[in-house]
C-alpha positions in Angstrom: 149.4 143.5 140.8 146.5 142.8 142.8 145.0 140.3 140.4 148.3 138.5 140.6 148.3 138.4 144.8 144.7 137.2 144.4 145.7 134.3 142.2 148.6 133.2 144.2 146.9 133.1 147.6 144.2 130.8 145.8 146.7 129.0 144.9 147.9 128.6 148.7 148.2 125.2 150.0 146.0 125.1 153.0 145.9 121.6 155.7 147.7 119.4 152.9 145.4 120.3 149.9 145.4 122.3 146.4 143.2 124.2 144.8 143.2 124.9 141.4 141.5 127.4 139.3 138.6 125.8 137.1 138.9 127.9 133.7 136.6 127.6 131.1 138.9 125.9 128.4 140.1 123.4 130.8 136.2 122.3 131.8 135.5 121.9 127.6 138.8 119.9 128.0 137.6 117.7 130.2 134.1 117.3 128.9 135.4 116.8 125.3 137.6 114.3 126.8 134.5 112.2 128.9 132.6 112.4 125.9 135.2 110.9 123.2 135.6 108.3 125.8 131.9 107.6 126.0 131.8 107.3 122.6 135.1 105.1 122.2 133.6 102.7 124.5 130.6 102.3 123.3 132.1 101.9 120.0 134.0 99.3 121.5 131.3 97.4 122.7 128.8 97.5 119.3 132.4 96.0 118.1 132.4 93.1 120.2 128.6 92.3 119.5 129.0 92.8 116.0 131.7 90.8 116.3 130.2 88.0 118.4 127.1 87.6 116.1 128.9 87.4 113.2 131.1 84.5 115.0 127.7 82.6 115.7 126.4 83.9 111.9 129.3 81.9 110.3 129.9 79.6 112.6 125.8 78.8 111.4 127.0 79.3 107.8 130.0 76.9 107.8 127.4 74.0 109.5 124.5 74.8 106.3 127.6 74.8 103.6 129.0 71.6 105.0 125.5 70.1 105.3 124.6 71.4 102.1 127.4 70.1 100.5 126.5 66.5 102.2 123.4 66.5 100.6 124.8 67.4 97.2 127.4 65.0 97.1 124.2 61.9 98.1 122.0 63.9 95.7 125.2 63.5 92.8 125.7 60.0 94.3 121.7 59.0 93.8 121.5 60.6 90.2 124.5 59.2 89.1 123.2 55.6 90.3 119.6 56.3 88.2 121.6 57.2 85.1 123.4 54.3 85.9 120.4 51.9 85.7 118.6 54.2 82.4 121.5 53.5 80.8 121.2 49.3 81.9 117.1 50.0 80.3 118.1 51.6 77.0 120.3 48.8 76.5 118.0 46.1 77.4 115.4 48.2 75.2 118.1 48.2 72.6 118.9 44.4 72.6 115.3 43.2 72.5 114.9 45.7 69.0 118.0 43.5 67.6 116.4 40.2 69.0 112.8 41.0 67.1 114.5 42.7 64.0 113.4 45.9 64.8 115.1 49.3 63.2 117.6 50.5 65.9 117.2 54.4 64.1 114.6 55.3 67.0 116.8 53.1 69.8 119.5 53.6 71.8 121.8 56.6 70.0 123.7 57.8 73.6 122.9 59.8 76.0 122.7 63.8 76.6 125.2 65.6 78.6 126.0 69.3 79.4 124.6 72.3 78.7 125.2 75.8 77.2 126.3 78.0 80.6 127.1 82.1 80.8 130.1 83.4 81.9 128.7 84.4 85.3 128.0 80.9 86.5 131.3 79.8 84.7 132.9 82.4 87.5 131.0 81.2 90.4 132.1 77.6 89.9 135.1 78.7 89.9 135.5 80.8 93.3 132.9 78.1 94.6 132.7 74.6 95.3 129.4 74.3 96.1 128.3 76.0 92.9 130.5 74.2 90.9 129.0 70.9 92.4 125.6 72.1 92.2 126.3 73.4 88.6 127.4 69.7 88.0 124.1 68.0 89.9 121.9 70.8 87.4 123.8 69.5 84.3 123.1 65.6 85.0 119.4 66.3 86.4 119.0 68.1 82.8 120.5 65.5 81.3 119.0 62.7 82.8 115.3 63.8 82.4 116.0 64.0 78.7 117.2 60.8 78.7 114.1 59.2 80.4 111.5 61.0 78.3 113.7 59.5 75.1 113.9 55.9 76.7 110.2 56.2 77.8 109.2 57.5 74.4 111.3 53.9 72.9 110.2 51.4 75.2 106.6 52.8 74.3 107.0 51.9 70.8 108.9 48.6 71.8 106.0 47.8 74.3 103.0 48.2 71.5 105.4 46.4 69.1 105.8 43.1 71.6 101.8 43.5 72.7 101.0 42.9 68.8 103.3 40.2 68.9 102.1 38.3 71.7 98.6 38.9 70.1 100.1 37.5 67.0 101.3 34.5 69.1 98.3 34.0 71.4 96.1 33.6 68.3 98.8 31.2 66.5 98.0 27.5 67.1 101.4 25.8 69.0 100.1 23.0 71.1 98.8 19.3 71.2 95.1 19.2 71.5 94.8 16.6 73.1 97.4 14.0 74.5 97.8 10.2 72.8 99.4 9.0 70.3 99.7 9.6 66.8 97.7 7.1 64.8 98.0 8.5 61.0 99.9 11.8 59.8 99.3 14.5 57.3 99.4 13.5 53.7 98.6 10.5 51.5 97.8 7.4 53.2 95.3 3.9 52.9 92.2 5.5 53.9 91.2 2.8 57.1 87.7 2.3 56.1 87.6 3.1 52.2 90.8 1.1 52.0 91.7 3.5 48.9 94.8 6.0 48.7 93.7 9.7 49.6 95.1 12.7 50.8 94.6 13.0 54.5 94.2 16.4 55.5 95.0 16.4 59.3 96.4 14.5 62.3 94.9 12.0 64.0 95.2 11.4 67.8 94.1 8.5 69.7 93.5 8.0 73.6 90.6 6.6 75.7 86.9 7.5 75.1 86.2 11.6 76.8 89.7 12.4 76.6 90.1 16.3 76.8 89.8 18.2 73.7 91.5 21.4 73.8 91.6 24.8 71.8 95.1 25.1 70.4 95.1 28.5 70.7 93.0 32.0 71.3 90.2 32.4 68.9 86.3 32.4 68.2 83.8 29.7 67.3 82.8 30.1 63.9 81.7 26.5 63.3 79.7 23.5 65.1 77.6 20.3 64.2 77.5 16.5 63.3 78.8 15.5 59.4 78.5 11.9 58.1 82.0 12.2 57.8 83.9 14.3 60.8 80.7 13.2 62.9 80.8 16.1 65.7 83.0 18.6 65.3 84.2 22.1 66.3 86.1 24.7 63.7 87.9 27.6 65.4 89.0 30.9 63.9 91.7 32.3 65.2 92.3 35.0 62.7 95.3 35.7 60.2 93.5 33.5 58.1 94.4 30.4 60.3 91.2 28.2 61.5 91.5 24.4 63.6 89.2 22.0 63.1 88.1 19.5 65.6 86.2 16.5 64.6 85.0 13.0 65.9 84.2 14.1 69.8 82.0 12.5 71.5 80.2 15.9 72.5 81.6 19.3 72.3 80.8 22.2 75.2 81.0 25.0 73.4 78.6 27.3 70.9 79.1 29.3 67.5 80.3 33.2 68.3 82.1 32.3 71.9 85.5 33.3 72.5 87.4 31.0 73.7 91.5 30.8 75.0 94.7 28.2 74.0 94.1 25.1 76.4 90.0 25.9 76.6 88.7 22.1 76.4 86.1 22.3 73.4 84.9 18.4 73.8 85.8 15.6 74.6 87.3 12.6 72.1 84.8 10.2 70.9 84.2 8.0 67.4 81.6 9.6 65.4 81.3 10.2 62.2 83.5 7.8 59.5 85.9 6.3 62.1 87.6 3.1 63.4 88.1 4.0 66.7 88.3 6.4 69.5 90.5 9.1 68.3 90.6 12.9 67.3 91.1 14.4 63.6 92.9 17.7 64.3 93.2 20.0 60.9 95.0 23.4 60.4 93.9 25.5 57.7 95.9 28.8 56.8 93.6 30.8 54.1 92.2 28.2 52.8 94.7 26.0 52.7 95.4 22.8 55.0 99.0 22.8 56.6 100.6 20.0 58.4 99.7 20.5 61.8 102.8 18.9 63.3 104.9 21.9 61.9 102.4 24.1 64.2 102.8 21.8 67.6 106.0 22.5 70.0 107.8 20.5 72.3 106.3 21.7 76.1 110.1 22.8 76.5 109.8 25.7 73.6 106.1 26.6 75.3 105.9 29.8 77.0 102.5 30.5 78.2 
């Protein structure tokens, strides 16, 4: 009884306040209570940073991807234009074997495309663009260097094939020797000082006195001197079997052994030896044997050095 007297006059309102009993329980109440709002704030805050940074980490994301996927699509865009231009090449490479007869088997045969790919990248280009275009990019790089190694590998052979025939050509008499007119052709004819019918082996040319004598084409000096007949002369070997003779000049400026190039002057046109006039006797002689020389000469038109 007295416990309960005690309690009510502490509960006795005294000048307009209360005072209430602090029990045990109630203080773990209220501490339990502080605490899980400490803790509910502060995991409301870590919420809102962790929110806020991964805003800014995507936001960071979607500007890479979207640059990223810029420079894929210029990266698709230049290989595709390089393809574009191999495949222009091979078919230049291919048209020049047809023009010189050469065997199309190592030419031109398509180009390489695709690529064996797992089912784990076949998944990815599916969920994602980017690795679908990047998938795409990997497949025509791959592609493309194949493609180049095979071109290079035919243009080689094409460039060693048109090197031996511009050797070919460079050593292959084609032009007048010297300029004038014709005077007497290849074949039989009145020989003008025996006055007898003879074969004439070559092609005379006739102009004024130290007229330029020139190589016909590349070749090497293998012959020089003074006969009663061709007076001075100048034979040039120009392999294959094929040699020009020179004869009549007045002098020539070159020696036995020296190399010399198509349009190289070798003399100058004179009227020694067995002659009438001023003129030079030009001869072609393929192994052994002496060919028309006219069927040799070009018009300037079909020239191409």
């Amino acid at each position: 009884m007295q416990d309960k007297a005690i309690l009510k006059v502490q509960a006795h309102t005294t000048a307009n306040t209360t005072f209430y009993l602090v029990t045990p329980f109630k203080k773990f109440l209220f501490l339990s209570s502080g605490f899980i709002l400490f803790c509910g704030l502060l995991c409301l805050l870590f919420s809102i940073g962790y929110s806020s940074y991964n805003y800014v980490t995507l936001s960071k994301i979607k500007t890479k991807n979207k640059q990223l996927k810029s420079d894929l699509n210029l990266l698709a865009n230049q290989l595709q234009t390089l393809n574009t231009q191999l495949v222009s090449i091979a078919q230049t490479e291919e048209t020049l074997r047809i023009c010189y007869g050469l065997s199309s088997e190592t030419g031109f045969a398509g180009y390489a495309t695709g690529g064996q790919r797992n089912s784990d990248e076949m998944f990815m280009e599916l969920v994602s663009p980017l690795q679908r275009k990047f998938s795409q990019i990997n497949y025509t790089s791959k592609a493309l260097n194949y493609n180049m190694k095979a071109t290079s590998k035919q243009l080689s052979t094409l460039e060693n094939f048109l090197s031996y025939q511009k050797n070919i050509w460079d050593h292959t008499p084609s032009i007048k020797p010297a300029s004038g007119r014709y005077t007497s052709n290849f074949g039989y004819r009145i020989h003008p000082v025996h006055q007898i019918r003879s074969f004439h082996f070559g092609l005379d040319i006739a102009n004024e006195p130290w007229t330029p004598v020139k190589s016909s084409a590349n070749g090497r000096i293998v012959d020089t001197g003074n006969s009663h007949s061709f007076g001075k002369f100048v034979t040039v070997d120009h392999g294959n079997g094929i040699q020009t003779k020179y004869a009549h000049l007045s002098q020539y400026n070159v020696k036995e052994g020296q190399l010399v190039e198509r349009y190289e002057v070798l003399g100058h046109m004179g009227a020694t030896g067995i002659t009438t006039g001023t003129h030079l006797h030009y001869e072609i002689i393929d192994n052994n044997i002496a060919i028309n020389p006219k069927t040799y000469i070009l018009p300037t038109s079909e020239m191409v050095d």
